[in-house]
N, CA, C and O atoms as a printed pandas DataFrame, in Angstrom:
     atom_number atom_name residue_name chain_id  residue_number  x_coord  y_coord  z_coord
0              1         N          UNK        A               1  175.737   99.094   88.592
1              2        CA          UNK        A               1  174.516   99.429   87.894
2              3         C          UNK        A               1  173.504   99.939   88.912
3              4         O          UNK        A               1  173.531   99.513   90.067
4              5         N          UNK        A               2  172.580  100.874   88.497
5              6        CA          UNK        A               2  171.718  101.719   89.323
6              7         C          UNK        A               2  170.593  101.475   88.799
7              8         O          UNK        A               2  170.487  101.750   87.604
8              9         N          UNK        A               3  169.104  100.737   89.697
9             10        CA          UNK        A               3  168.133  100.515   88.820
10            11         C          UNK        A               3  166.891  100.543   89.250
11            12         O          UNK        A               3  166.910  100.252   90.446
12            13         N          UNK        A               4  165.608  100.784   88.809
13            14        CA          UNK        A               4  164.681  100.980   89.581
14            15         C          UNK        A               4  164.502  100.044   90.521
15            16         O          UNK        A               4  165.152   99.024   90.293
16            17         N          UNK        A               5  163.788  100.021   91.595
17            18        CA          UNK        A               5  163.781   99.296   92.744
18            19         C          UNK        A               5  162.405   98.902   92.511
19            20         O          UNK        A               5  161.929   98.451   93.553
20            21         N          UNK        A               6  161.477   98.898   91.425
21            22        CA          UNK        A               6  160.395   98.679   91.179
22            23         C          UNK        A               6  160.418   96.971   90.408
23            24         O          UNK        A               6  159.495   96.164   90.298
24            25         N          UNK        A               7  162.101   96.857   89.898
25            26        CA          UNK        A               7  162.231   95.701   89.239
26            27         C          UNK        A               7  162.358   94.622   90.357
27            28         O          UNK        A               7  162.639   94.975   91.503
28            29         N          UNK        A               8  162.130   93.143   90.002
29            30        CA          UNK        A               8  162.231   91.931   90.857
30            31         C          UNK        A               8  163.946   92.980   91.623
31            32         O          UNK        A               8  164.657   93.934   91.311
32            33         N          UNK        A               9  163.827   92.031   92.631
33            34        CA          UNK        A               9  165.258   92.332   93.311
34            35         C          UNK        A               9  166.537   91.271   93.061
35            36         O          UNK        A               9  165.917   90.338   92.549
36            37         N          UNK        A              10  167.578   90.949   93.094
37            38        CA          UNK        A              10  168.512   90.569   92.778
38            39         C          UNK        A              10  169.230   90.222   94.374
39            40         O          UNK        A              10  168.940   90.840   95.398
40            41         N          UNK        A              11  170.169   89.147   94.290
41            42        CA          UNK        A              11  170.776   89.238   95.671
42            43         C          UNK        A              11  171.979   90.008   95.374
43            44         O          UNK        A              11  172.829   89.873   94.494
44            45         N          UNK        A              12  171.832   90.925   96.411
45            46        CA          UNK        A              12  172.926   91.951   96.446
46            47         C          UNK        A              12  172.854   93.125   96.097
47            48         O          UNK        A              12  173.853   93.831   95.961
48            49         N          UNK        A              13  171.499   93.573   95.870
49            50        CA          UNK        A              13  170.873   94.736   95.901
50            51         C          UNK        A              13  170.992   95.278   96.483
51            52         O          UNK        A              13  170.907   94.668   97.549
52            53         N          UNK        A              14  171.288   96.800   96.737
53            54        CA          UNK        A              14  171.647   97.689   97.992
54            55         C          UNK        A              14  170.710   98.975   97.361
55            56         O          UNK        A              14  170.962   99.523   96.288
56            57         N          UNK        A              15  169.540   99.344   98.293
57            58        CA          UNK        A              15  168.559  100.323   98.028
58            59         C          UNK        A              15  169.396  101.687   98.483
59            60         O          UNK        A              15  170.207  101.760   99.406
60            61         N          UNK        A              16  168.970  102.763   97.568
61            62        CA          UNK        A              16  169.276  104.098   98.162
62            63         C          UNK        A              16  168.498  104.917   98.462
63            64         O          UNK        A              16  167.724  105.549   97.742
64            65         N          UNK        A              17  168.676  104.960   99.683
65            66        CA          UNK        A              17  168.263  105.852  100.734
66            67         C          UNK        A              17  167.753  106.778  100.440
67            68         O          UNK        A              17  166.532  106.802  100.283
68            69         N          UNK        A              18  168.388  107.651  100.301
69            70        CA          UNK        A              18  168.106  109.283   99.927
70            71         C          UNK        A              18  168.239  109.727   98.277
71            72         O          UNK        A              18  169.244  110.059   97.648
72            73         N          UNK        A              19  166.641  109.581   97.780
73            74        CA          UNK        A              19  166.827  109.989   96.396
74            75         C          UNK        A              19  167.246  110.986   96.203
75            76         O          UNK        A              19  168.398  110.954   95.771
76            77         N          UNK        A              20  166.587  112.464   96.397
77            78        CA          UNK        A              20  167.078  113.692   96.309
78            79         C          UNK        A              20  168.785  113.995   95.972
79            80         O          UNK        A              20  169.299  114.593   95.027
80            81         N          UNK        A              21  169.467  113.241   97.293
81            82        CA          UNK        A              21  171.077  113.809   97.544
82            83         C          UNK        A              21  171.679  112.843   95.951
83            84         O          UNK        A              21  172.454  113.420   95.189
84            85         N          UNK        A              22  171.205  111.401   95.645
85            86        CA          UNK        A              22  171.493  110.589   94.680
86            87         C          UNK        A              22  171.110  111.402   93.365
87            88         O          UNK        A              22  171.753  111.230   92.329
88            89         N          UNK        A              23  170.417  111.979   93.412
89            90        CA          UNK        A              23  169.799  112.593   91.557
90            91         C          UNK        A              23  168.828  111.915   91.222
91            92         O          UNK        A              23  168.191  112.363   90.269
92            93         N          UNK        A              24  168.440  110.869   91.725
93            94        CA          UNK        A              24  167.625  109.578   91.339
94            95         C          UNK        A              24  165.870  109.988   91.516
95            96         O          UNK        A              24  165.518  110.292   92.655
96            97         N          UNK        A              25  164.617  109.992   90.209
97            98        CA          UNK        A              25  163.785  110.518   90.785
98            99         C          UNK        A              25  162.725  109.147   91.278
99           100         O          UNK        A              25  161.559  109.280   91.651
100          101         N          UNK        A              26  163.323  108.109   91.187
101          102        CA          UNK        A              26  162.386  106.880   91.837
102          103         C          UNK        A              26  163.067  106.187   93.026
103          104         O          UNK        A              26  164.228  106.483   93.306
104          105         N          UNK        A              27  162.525  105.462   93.589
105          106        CA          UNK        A              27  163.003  104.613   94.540
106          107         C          UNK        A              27  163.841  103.545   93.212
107          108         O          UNK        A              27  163.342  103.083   92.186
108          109         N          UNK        A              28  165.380  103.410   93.793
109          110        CA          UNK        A              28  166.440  102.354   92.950
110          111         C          UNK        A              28  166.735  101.693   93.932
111          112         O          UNK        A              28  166.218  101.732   95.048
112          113         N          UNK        A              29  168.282  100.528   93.247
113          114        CA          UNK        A              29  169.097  100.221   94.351
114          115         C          UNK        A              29  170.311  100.014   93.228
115          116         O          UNK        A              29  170.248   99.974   91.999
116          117         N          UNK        A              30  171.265   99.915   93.999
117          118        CA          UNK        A              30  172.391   99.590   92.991
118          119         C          UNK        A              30  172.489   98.214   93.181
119          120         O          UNK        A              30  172.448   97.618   94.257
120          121         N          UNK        A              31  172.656   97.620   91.755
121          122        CA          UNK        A              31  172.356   96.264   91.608
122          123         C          UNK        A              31  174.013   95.740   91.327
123          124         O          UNK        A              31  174.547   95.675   90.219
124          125         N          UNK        A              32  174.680   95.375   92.721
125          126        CA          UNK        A              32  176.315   95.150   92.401
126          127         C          UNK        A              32  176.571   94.106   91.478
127          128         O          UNK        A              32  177.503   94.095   90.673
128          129         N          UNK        A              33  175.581   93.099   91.645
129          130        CA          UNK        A              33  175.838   91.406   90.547
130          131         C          UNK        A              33  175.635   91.940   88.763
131          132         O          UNK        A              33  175.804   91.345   87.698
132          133         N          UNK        A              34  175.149   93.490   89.153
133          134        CA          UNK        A              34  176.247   93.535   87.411
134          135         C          UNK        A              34  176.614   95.266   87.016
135          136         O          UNK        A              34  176.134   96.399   86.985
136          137         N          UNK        A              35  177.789   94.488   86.770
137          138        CA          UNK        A              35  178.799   95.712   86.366
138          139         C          UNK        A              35  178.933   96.206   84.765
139          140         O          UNK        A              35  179.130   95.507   83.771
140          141         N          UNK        A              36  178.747   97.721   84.875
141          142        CA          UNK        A              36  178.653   97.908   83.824
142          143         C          UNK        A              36  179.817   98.826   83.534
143          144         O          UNK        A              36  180.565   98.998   84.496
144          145         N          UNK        A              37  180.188   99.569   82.208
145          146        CA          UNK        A              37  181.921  100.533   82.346
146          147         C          UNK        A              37  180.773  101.262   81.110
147          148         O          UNK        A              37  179.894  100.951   80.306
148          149         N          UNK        A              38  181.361  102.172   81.536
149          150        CA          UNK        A              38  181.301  103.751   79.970
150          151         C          UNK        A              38  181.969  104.289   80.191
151          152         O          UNK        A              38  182.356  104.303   81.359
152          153         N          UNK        A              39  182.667  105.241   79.052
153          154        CA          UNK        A              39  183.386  105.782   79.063
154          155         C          UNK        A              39  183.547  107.337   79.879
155          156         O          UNK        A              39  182.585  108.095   79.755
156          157         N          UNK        A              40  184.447  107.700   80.503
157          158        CA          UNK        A              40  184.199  108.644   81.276
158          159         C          UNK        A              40  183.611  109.653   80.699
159          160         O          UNK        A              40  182.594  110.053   81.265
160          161         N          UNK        A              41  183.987  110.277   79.591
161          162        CA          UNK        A              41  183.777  111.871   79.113
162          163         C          UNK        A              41  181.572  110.974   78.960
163          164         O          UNK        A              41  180.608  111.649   79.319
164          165         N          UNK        A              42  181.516  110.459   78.759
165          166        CA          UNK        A              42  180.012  109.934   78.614
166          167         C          UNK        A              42  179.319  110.055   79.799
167          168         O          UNK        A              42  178.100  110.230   79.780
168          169         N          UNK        A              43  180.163  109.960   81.189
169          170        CA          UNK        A              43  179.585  109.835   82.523
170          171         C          UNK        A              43  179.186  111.127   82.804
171          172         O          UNK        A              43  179.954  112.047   82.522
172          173         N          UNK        A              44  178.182  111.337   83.282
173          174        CA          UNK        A              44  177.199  112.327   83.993
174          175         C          UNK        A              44  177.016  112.382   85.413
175          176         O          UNK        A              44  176.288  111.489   85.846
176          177         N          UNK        A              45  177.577  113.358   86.438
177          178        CA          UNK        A              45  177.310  113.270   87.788
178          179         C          UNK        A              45  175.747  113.405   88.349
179          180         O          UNK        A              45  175.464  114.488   88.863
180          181         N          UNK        A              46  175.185  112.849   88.315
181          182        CA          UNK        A              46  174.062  113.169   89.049
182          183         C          UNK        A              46  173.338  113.230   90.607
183          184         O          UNK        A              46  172.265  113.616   91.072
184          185         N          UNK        A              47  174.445  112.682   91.052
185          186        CA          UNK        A              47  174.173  113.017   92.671
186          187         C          UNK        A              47  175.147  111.829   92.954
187          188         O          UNK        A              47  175.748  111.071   92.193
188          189         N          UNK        A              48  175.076  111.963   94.756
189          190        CA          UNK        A              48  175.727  110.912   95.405
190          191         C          UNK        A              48  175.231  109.925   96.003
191          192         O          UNK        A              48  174.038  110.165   96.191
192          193         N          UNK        A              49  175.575  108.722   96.491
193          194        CA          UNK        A              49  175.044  107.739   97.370
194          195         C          UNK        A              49  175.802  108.061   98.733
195          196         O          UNK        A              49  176.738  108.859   98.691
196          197         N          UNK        A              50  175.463  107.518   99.851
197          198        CA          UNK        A              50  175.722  107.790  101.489
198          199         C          UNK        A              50  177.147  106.712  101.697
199          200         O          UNK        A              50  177.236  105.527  101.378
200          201         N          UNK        A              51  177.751  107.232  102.074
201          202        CA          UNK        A              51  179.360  106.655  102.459
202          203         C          UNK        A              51  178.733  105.143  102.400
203          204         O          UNK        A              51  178.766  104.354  101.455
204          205         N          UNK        A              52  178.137  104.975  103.727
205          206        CA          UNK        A              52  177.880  103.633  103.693
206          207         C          UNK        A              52  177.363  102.625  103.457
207          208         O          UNK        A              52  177.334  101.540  104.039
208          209         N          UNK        A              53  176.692  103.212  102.055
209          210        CA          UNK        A              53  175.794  102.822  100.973
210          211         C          UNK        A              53  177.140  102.173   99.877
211          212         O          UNK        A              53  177.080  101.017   99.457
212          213         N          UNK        A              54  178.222  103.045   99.547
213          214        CA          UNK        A              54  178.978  102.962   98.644
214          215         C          UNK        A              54  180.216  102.344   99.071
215          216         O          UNK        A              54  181.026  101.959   98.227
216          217         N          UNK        A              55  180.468  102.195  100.534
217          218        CA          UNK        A              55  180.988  101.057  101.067
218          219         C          UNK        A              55  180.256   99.331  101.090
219          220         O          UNK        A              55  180.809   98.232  101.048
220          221         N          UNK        A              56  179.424   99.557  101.139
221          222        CA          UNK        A              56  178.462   97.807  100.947
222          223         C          UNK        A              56  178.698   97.618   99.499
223          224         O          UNK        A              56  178.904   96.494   99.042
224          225         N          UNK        A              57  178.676   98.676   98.765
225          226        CA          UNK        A              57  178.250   98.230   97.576
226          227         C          UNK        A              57  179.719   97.173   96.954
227          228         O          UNK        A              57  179.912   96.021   96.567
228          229         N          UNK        A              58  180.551   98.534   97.190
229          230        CA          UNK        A              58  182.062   98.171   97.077
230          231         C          UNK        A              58  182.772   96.730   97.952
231          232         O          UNK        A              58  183.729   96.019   97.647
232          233         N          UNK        A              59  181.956   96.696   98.985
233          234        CA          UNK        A              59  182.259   94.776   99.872
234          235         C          UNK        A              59  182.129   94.147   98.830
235          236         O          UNK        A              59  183.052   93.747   98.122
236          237         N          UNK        A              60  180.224   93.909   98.525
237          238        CA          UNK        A              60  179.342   93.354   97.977
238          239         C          UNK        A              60  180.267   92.781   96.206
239          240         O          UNK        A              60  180.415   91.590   95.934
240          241         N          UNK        A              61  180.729   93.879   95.308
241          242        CA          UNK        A              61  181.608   93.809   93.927
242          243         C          UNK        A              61  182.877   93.459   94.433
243          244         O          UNK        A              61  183.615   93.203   93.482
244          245         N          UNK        A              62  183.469   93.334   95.544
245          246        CA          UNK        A              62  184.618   92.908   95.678
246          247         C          UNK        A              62  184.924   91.210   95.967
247          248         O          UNK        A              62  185.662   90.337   95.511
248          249         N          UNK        A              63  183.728   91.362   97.159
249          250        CA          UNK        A              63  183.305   89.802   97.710
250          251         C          UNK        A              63  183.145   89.121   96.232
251          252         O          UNK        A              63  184.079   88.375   95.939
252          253         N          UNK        A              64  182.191   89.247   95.328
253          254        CA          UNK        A              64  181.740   88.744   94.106
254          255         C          UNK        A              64  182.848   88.216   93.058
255          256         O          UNK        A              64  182.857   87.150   92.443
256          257         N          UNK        A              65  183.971   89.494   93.033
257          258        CA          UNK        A              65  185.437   89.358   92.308
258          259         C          UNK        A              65  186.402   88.248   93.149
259          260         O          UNK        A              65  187.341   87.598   92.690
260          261         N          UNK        A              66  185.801   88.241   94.696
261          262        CA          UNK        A              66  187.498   87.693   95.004
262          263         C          UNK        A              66  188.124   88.571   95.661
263          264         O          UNK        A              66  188.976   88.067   96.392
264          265         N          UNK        A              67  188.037   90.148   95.730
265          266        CA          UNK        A              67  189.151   90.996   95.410
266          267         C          UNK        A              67  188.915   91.600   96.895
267          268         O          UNK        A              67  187.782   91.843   97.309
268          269         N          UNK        A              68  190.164   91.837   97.709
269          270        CA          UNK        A              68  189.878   92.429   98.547
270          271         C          UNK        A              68  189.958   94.125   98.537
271          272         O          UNK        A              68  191.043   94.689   98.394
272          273         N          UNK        A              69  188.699   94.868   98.703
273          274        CA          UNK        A              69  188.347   96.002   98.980
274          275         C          UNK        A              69  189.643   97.101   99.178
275          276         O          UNK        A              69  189.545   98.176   98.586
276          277         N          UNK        A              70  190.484   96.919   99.753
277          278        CA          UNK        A              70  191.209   98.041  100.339
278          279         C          UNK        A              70  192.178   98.321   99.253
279          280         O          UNK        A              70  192.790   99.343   98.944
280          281         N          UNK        A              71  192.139   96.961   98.698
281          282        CA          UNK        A              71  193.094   97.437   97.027
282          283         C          UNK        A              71  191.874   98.258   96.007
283          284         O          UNK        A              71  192.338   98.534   94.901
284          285         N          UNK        A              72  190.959   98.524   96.131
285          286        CA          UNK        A              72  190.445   99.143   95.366
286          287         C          UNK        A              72  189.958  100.417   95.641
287          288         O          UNK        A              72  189.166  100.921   94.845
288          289         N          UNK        A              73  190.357  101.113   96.800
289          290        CA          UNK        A              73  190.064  102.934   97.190
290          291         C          UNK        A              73  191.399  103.012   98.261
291          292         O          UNK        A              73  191.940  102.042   98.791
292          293         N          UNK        A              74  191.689  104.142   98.389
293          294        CA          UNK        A              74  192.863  104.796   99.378
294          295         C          UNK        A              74  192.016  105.540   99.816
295          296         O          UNK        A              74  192.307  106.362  100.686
């Protein structure tokens, strides 16, 4: 989940950096302690987050699951 950074913060919040390259027109963070799913054809690209923005995030939802990381990207 991606959310304004204007809301209380959450542990495990990871702020993004660079709005512009993200699509994002406020200061956010991706809030990993909750996961949300839609359906793809519904998903909209709107920009990217920084490698190592989307690596923490991915620790951060894995640590939370249990699950170790490397089973979840090649």
């Amino acid at each position: 989940m991606i959310t304004s950074a204007a809301n209380r913060g959450w542990p495990g919040d990871i702020s993004i950096a660079n709005l512009s390259t993200a699509g994002l027109p406020a200061p956010s963070v991706i809030r990993t302690a909750k996961i949300a799913t839609i359906e793809t054809n519904d998903a909209v690209k709107l920009g990217r987050i920084s490698t190592p923005a989307l690596k923490k995030a991915l620790d951060a939802v894995a640590t939370a699951l249990a699950l170790n990381r490397n089973h979840l990207v090649s």
